[in-house]
N, C-alpha and C positions, 0 to 999 in steps of 0.2 A: 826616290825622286820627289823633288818637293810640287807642290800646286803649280799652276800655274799663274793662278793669282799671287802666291807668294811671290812668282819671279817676275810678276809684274811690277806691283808692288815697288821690288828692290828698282828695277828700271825707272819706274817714276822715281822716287828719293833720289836716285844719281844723276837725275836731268834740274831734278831744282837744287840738289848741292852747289851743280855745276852753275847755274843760272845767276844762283844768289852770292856765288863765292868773292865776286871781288865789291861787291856790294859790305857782304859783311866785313871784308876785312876794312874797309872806309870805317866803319861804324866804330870796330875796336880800334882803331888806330886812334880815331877822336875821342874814344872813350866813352859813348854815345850808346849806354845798354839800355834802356826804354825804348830809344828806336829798332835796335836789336829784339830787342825782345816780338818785337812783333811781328817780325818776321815767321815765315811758318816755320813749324816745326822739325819739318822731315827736309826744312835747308840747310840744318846743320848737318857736317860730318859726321856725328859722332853717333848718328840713326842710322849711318850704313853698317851694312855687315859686310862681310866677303862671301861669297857663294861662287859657287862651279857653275862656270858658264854653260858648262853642258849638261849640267843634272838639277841645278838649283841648292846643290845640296850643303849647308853651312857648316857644317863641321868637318875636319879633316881638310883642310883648305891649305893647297899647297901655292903660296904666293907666287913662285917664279913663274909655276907654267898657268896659272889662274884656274888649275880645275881641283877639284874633289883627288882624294888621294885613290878612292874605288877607281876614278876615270883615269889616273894619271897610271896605275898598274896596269889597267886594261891596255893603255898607248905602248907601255913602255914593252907589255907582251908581245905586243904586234909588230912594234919594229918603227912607228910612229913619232918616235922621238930621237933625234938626231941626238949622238951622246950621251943617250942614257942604256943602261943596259943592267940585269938582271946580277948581280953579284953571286958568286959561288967561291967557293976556296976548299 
């Protein structure tokens, strides 16, 4: 389970992604990268990561249901996920 500051952290970056996105894209569109540039850092996209909403955890990141693949087992045991189900043959 990662810090908490870690998943603070990521929550701050995705609030100024979000804040500066149509900003930046004005900038690239005019081609305008000195004014870009000054922008902060962690308002680009490219400083997010994906993490498990539930564990913080960054690796093992399953995009469709947004958690960790440990968390996404753990649902899938429990009966948590509509449609998913444990394979055997």
């Amino acid at each position: 389970m990662a810090k908490e500051s870690v998943k603070a952290r990521d929550r701050k970056r995705r609030l100024l992604v979000q804040k500066y996105a149509a900003k930046r894209m004005a900038l690239k569109a005019q081609g305008d990268y000195v004014s870009l540039d000054k922008l902060p850092k962690n308002a680009s996209p490219v400083r997010l990561r994906n993490r498990c909403s539930m564990t913080g955890r960054g690796r093992g990141y399953i995009r469709r249901f947004g958690v960790s693949r440990l968390v996404f087992r753990k649902w899938a045991s429990e009966g948590k996920l509509p449609g998913v189900r444990k394979a055997s043959w």
